[in-house]
N, C-alpha and C positions, 0 to 999 in steps of 0.2 A: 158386410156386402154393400157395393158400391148401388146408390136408384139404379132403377130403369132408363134406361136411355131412349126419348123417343121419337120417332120416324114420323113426320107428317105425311100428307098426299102430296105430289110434287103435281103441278098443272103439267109440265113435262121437262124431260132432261136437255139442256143444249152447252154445249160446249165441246173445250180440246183440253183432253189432258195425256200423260204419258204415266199409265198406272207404274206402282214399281216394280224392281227389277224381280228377273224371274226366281223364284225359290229352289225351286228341280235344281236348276242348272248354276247356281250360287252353292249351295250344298255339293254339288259335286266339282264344283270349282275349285273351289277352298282344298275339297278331301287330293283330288287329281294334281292340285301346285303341290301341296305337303308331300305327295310320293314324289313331285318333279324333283330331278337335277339341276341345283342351281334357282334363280329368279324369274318369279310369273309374275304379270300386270295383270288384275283381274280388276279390268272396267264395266263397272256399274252392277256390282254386288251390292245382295240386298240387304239392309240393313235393317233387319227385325228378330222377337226374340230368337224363332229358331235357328236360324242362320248366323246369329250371334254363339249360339250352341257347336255351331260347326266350326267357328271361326275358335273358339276356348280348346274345343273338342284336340284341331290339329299342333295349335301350341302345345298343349299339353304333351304330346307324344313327340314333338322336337323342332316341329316348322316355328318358322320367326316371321313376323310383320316387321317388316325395314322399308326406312327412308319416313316420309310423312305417316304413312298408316300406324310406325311405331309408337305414337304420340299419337293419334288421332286414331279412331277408330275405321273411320272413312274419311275423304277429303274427294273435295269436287273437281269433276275433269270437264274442263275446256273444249266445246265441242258437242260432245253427248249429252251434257248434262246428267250426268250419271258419276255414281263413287269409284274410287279407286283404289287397288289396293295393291301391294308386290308386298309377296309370298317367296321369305326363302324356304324351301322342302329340304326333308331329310333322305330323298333319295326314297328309292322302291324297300331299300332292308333296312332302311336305317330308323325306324319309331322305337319310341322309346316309353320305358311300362311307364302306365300311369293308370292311376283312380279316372275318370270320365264320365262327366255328367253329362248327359243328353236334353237332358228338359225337359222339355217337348216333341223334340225330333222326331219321330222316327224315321224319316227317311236316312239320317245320320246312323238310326237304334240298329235299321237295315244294311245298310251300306258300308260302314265303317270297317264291320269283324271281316268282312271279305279279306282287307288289305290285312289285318292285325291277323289274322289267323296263318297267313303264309311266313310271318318275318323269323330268322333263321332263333330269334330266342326273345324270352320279355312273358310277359301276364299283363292284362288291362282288365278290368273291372267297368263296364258300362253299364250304368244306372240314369233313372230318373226320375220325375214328377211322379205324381199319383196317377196320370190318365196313362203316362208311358209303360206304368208296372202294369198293365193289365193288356198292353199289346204285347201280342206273342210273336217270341222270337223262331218257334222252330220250324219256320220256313227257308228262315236261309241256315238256323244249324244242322239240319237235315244232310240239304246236301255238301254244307262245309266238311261237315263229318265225314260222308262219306270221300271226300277229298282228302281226309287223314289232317283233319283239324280236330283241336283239342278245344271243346265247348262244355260249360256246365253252366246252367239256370235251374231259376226257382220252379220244381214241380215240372223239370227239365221242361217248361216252355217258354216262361214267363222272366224279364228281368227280376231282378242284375242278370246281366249275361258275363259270366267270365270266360278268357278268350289266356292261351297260351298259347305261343309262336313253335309250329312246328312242321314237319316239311311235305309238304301237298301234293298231290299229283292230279291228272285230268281226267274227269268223267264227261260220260256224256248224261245231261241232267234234262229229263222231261216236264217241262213246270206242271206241276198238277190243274194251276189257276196263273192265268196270262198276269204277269209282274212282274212291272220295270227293276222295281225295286231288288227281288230277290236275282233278278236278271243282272243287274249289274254289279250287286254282292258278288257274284258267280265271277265276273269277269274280270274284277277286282284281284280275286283269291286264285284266278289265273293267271294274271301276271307273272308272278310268284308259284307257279304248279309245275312238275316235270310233265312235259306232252302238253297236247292240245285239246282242254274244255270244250266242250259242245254245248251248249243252252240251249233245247228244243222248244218252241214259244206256240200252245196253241191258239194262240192268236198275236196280232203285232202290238206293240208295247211301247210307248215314248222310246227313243235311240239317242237320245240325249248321252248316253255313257258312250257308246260306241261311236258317236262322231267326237266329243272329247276327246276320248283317249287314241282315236287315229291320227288328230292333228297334234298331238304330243308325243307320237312315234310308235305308239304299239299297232303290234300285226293284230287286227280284227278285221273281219270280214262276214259277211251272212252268205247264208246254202240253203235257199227257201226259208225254210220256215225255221231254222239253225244259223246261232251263233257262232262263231270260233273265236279262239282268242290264243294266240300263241304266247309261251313264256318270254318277259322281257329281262332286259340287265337295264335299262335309263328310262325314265320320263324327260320330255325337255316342252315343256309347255311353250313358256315362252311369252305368250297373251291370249289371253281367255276375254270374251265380250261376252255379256251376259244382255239378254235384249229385256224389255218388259214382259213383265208374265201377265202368259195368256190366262190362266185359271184367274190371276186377277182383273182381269180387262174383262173377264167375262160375264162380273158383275156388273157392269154399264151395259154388255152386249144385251143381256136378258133386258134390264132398265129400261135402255132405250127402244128394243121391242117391245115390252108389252105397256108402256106409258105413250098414250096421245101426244101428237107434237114433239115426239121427242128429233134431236139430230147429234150424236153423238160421234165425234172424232177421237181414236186410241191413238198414241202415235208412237212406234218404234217398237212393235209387240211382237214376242215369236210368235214365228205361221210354223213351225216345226209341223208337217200332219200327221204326226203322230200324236201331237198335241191339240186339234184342233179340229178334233171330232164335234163337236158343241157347233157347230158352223151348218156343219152337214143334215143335224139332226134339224134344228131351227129350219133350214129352207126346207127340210121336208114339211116340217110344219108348216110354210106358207110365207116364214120371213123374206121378203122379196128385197128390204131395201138393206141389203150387207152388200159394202164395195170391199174392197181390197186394193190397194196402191203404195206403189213407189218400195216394193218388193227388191232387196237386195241379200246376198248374203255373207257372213261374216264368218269364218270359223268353221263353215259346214251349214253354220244354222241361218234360215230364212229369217229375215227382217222386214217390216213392214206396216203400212199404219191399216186400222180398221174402221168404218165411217160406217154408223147403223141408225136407221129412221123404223118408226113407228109401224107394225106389220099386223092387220087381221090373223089369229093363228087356226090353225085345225088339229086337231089329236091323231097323236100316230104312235105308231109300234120303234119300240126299242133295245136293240139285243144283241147278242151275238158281238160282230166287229166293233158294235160302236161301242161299245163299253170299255174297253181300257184303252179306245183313243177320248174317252171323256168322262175317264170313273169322277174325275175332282166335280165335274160341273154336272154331274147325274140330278142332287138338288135343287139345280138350277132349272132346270128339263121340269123335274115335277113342278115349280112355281108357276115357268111358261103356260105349263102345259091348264093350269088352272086356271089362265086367264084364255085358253083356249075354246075351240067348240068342238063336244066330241071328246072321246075319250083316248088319253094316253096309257098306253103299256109299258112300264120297265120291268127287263129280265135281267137273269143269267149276271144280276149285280148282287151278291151274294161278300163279296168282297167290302161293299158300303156298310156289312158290319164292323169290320176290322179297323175304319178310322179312327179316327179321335175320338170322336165318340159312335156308336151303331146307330149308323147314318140314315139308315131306311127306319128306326124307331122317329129318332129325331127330327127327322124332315119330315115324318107324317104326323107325327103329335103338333108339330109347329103348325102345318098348314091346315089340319084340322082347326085349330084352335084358331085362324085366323079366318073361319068360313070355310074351306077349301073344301072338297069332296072328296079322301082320300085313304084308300084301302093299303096296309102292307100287305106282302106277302113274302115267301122266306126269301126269296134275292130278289124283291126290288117292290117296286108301287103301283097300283093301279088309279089313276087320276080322272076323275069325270068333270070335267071345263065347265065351266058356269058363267065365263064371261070375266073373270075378276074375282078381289079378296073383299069382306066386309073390313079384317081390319084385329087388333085383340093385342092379346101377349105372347113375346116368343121370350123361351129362356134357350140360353146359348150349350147350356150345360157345357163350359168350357173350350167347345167348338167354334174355332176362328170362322169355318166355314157358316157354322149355324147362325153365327153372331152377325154374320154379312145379309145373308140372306132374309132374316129378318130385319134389317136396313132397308132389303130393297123391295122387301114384302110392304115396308110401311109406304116408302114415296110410291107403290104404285097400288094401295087399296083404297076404299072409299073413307076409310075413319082413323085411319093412322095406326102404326104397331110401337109399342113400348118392348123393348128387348132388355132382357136381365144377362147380366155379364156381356155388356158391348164389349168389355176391355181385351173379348179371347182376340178378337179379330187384329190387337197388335202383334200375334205371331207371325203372320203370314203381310200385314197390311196396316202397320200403324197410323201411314193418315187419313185410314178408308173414309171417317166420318168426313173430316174438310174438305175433300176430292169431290165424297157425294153431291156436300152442300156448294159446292163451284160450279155446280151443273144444275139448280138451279130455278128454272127461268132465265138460263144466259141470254144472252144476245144471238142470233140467230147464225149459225154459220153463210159464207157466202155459197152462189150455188145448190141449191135445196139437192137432199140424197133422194136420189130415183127411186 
């Protein structure tokens, strides 16, 4: 096992950077060209292990990387500053069986059987890592099944997931627990369904899928609080822009809020809001100095930089809507909340055990251990603000997310944190540590943030 990695106190954060591209929408880029007709550009995919996982995942089953990305994994596009890639697909029926490793994915572990469980014939076997065998699948085989999909796993929940291609038809599916993920399995496995899928969502959910696959042709539409997705015969993508991810920007958002002096600039992040719940909860807390500028959109999706300065916080209540527009950044919320005054509530996130690793253990053992004043309870945390961390040990236990967060737990306590297995955080964010260390004590932006 690799030392500890360690995080000093940072006096504060200053600078501009463009976290990398977004992961959600990479993952579903790669999977969406592979079912396209014909050639996709997908500028500024992200290039880390998991997304590497998706990128294997749709070769395997028959998509090709052509032109430079054949030879290169990614290559730099002019302009964006961001990767490139063109994707030829094998069409909506045309994958082909294969063995598939996931990794680490699970948004891949989720998403994928949608399309493979509708195709007219074929078997694929999706397997992975160790932390993957212990996320359960039968969330989305549930109601694949009931769609008249052919599923079998370990202790029927648990990968390997085996998937045989067989012919679908459209339910109407009530999510039991608000999930993008198992929401756009669903829409996926629609495509390919006789009749029209419903997806009932009791709550709203990143729509990352559903603006994807509008601007590649398929009939999707929402009916309140309902899904639909009519069966297609083409995908024609075309070009997919993938912006910076916000779950990753939102380690600097938190940073540069609860760090003195901090003035941090993201530049080219999705504001998707269904992404961008973490915004909302923050100025409840009291974060005052978040701008937002220079707002465009590409594809459906909002684009736009984010500039955050140093904010007194307060503790507040958490629940309900906000949760799966900011399940990823919910860790993030308890860290705030500890440099807060007063006490923070999370609920109704019951789902933070189902990460990578059970995320309401792991972020309250961390933050314990670094001072922090912090109770579990069965879906979510109860945090009593003190002002700040003393400082201690975080182990990652594998968690990209936990790996980061102990990053920013160190530059922003009195006595610095050493984190064990930094290295999860290149799934999600391979040059999280350099990026940190760029920020600083930079040079002051011009214009100080309000």
């Amino acid at each position: 096992m690799a030392d500890p990695t360690r995080f000093d106190p940072f006096g504060a954060l200053r600078g501009v950077l463009r976290p990398p591209a977004d992961k959600s929408i990479s993952h579903r880029a790669a999977m969406i060209a592979a079912m396209g007709t014909g050639e996709t550009d997908v500028i500024g995919y992200l290039d880390a292990a998991d997304t590497r996982s998706t990128l294997a995942a749709v070769q395997a089953v028959g998509a090709r990387l052509v032109g430079e990305s054949a030879t290169a994994t990614l290559a730099e596009d002019d302009g964006l500053g961001a990767a490139r890639l063109r994707i030829a697909g094998v069409g909506l029926r045309g994958a082909r069986p294969a063995a598939i490793d996931v990794g680490n994915a699970g948004t891949l572990l989720r998403l994928l059987p949608g399309w493979l469980a509708g195709q007219p014939q074929g078997k694929w076997t999706l397997d992975g890592d160790e932390s993957i065998r212990k996320r359960p699948v039968d969330r989305v085989a549930s109601p694949l099944r009931e769609m008249g999909a052919r599923l079998a796993a370990r202790d029927d929940r648990l990968p390997p997931l085996e998937v045989e291609g067989a012919s679908l038809h459209g339910i109407t599916y009530e999510l039991p627990v608000a999930s993008a993920q198992v929401k756009s399995c669903l829409l996926f496995a629609g495509l390919l369904a006789a009749g029209e899928p419903r997806v009932v969502e009791p709550l709203p959910t990143r729509d990352h899928s559903e603006r994807m696959l509008a601007a590649a042709g398929a009939q999707v539409r929402r009916e309140g609080d309902t899904v639909v997705i009519a069966p297609a015969e083409r995908l024609e993508p075309g070009r997919i822009v993938v912006p910076a991810d916000f779950s990753s920007a939102a380690f600097f958002i938190v940073a540069a809020t609860i760090v003195p002096g901090s003035d941090v600039l993201l530049h080219q992040v999705g504001l998707n809001p269904t992404r961008t719940g973490l915004l909302d909860i923050l100025r409840r807390m009291g974060a005052a100095k978040i701008e937002i500028a220079d707002v465009a959109e590409d594809g459906g999706e909002p684009i736009g930089d984010i500039r955050v300065g140093h904010s007194e916080l307060q503790g507040c209540e958490v629940g309900g809507a906000d949760v799966p527009l900011a399940i990823d950044e919910l860790p993030l919320v308890a860290l705030a909340a500890c440099f807060a005054a007063g006490t923070t509530t999370i609920r109704d996130a019951a789902e933070l055990r189902k990460k990578e690793s059970d995320r309401i253990a792991t972020v309250t053992d961390a933050l314990r251990a670094l001072g922090g004043q912090v109770e579990a309870t069965e879906d979510g945390m109860v945090i009593e603000g003190t002002g700040g961390l003393r400082g201690g040990a975080v182990d990652s236990h594998g968690d990209h997310r936990i790996a980061m967060l102990g990053a920013i737990a160190g530059a922003a306590s009195r006595e610095g944190v050493e984190v064990t297995n930094m290295g999860a955080a290149a799934v999600s964010y391979p040059g999280f540590e350099g990026d940190l260390g760029s920020l600083q004590q930079g040079p002051p932006l011009h214009d100080p943030v309000h």
